[in-house]
Each structure stands twice: as C-alpha cells, then as structure tokens.
C-alpha positions as CSV (number, residue, x, y, z in Angstrom):
1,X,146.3,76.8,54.8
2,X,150.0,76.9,55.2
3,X,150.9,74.2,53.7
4,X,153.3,72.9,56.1
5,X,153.4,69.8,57.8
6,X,151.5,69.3,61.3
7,X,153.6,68.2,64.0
8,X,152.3,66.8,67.2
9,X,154.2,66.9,70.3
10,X,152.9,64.1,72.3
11,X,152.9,65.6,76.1
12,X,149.9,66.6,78.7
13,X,153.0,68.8,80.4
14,X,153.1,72.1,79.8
15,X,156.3,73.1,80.5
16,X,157.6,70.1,78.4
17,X,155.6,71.4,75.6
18,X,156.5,75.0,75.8
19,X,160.4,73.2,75.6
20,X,160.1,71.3,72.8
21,X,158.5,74.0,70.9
22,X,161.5,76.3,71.5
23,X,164.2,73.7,71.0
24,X,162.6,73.1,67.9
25,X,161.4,76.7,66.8
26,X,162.8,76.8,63.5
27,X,161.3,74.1,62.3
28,X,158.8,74.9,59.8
29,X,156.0,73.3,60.9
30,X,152.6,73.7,61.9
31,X,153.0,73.0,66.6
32,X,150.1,70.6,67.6
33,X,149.4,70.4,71.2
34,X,148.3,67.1,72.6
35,X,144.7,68.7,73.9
36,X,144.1,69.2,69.9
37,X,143.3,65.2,70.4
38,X,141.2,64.5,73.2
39,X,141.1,60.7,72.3
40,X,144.5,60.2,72.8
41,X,145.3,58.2,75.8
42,X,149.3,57.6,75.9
43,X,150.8,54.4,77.0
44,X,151.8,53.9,80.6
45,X,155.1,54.3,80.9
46,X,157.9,51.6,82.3
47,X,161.3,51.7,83.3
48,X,163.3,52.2,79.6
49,X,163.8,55.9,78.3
50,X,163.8,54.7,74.8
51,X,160.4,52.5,74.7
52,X,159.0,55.3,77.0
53,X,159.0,57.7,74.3
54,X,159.0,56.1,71.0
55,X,155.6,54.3,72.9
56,X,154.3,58.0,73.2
57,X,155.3,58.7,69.6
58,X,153.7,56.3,67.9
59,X,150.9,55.9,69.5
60,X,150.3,59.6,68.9
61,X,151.2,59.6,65.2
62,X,148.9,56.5,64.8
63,X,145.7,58.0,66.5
64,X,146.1,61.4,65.3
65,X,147.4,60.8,61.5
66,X,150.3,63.1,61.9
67,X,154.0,63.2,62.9
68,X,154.5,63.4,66.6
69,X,157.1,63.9,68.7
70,X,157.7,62.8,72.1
71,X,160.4,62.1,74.7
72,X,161.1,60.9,78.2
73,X,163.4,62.0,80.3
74,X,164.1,61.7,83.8
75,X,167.1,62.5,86.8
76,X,169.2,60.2,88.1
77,X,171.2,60.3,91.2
78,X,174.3,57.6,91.6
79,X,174.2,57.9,95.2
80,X,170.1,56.9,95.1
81,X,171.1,54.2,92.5
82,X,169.6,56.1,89.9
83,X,166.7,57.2,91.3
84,X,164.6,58.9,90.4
85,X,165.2,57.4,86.5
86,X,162.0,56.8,84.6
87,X,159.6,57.6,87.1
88,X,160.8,60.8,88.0
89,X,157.4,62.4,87.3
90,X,155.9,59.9,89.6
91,X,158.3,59.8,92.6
92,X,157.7,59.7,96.0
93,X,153.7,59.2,94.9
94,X,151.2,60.0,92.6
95,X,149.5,62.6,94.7
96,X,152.4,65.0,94.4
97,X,153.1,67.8,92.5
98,X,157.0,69.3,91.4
99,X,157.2,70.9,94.5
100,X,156.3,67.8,96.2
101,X,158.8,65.8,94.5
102,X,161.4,68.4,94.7
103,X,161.1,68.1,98.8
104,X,160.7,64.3,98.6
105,X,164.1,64.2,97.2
106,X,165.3,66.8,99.3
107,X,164.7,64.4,102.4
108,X,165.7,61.4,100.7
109,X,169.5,62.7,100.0
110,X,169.4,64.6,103.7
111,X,173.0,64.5,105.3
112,X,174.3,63.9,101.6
113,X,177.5,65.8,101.1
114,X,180.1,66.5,97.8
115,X,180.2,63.2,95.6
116,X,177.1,61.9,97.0
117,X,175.2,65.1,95.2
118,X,176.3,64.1,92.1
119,X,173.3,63.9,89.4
120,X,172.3,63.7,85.9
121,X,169.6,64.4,83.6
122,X,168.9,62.7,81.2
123,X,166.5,62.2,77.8
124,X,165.7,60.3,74.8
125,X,163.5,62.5,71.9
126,X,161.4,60.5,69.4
127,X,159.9,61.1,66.5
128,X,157.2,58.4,64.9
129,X,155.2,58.9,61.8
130,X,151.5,57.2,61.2
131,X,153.3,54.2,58.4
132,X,155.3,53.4,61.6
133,X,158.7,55.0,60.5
134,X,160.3,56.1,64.0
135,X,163.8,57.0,65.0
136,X,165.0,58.5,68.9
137,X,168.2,60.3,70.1
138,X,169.6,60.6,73.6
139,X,171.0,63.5,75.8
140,X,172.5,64.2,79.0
141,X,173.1,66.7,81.5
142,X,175.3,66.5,84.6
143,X,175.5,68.4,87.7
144,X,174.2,68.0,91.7
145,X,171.6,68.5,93.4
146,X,171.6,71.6,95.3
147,X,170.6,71.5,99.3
148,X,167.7,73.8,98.7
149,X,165.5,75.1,95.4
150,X,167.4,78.5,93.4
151,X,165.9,80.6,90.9
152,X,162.4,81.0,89.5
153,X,163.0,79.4,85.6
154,X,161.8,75.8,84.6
155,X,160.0,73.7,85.9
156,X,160.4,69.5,87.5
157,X,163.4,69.0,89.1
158,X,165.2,72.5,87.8
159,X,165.3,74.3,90.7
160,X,167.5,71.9,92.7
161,X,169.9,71.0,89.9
162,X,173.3,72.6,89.5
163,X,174.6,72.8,86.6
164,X,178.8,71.9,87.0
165,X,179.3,73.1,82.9
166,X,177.6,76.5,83.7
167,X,178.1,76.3,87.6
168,X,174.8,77.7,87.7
169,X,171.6,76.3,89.0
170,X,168.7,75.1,86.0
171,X,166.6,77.1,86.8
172,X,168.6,80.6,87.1
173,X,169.2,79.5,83.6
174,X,167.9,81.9,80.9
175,X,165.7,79.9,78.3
176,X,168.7,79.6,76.1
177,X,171.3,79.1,78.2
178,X,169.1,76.2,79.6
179,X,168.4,74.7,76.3
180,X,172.0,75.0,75.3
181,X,173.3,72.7,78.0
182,X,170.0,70.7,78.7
183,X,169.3,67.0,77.8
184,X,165.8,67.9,76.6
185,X,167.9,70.1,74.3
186,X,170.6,68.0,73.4
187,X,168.4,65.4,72.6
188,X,166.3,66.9,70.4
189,X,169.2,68.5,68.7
190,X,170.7,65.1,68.2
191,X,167.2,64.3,66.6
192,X,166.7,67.2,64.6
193,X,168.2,66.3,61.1
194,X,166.7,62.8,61.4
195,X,162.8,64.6,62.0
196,X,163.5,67.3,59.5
197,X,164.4,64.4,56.7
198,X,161.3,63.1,57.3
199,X,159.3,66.5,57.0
C-alpha cells in the first residue's frame, strides 16, 4: 500500500480520462478509472455544465467511497446559438461517433464564413467527496471552427477547432501545449488547490 489517497475520475471516455490524468499528474494520488466500479451508473446529463458534473461527482464518490472527480464540458458556437453546449457528446444523434459529430457540424455551419466560425469550448471540473463536500471551477477556450478536420492529436471536436491564442488547430497541439490553453485544463487548474485541500 501507498498510502495515498484514491481518486476516482468519474468518466466512461477515454480520452477524457487519459486528460484529466495528465492535467492532474502531480497530484499524489492513487488514478481510479471508472471501469474499477462496474456498479456505477452516472446520472443522465441535462442542459447545465455545473449540475452535469458535480451530478457525476457525487454520485461517484457516494457509490464508490472515494474522492472523484468529474467534469462536463462542451463547444459552443454563437452563430448555432450555442450549439452544441451540453450535449455536445450527443449531437446530431446518439448513433454517432466523433467523427460523426465532427461532419454533422461540418454540414450544419456549411457556407459559414469569418465571425460566423467563431467558437468556444468550454468546462466546469468537480470534485465531490462521499460526506457530500463538493466544489467545481470553470474554463474556457476560444477559437473557430476550421472548414475541414487538421492534425492527428485529441480527440471530440479537436480536430476542427482553431485555436486564435495559439493560431493553431487543437489537435496539431502537442499534449502540453493543448492542456496549457484548454478549458479541460484551465478548469481543472482553477480546481486544483481546492481538490488538493481536501486530499
């Protein structure tokens, strides 16, 4: 035994996880992955960032007995009126995948030029302990969607979002570069002394 404290990340997505765990690498813990609890079942999610994932941290800290961490994010384009927002993971149907989603938003913004391209990303962390202690932080990332998927890093909507503070695409990003200018990674920054209190 190592003595440190377990810490749950309460996700089923991989790439999410493997995020989380690097944003977060110095934290000296002992990484949980969500499969470690088959019994888990996480809340459906609604339209608030904030209930979305303290929802998923609790109710992982409650069924498992340990500290978890969770978050929800999504991208949101002001032309779309915020669309994709909270249900990024789910839009344009439940039956497809990131690519999927990635061309469904393609062809949605089709014909949309300049200001209309304009984007953001954006994320609320969580953490939630079993005696019901919680707290959550927010981030944000702003860009535009790109006309057509670059680079081969990250995963979601990544490949089709330009970065305007590195004028780079996300996912031409190296992992650090990413997680330096990410809302996943300014959000859990933003969170960080607040979790590591409570370790």
């Amino acid at each position: 035994m190592s003595g440190r404290p377990e810490l749950v990340v309460a996700t089923g997505n991989r790439g999410k996880l493997r995020e989380i765990q690097s944003i977060l690498a110095d934290l000296p813990v002992v990484w949980r992955a969500l499969d470690a609890f088959p019994d888990i079942r996480l809340p459906e999610e609604g339209d608030d960032y904030q209930a979305n994932a303290l929802a998923k941290a609790r109710a992982t800290a409650r069924a498992s007995g340990r500290l978890a961490v969770a978050d929800d994010s999504g991208l949101e384009v002001a032309w779309l009126g915020g669309l994709p927002g909270p249900r990024s993971a789910r839009y344009g149907g439940p039956s497809l995948d990131d690519a999927g989603r990635v061309a469904h938003l393609l062809a949605e913004m089709r014909g949309l030029e300049g200001e209309q391209r304009e984007a953001r990303f954006v994320c609320v962390a969580a953490w939630a302990a079993p005696d019901g202690a919680s707290d959550t932080a927010f981030g944000e990332c702003r860009g535009r969607i790109l006309s057509a998927p670059r680079g081969r890093g990250g995963f979601g909507y990544d490949p089709v979002f330009f970065s305007t503070e590195l004028q780079a695409g996300m996912a031409e990003l190296t992992e650090d570069r990413k997680h330096a200018i990410s809302h996943r990674g300014r959000a859990f920054r933003a969170l960080r002394a607040s979790l590591v209190a409570r370790l």
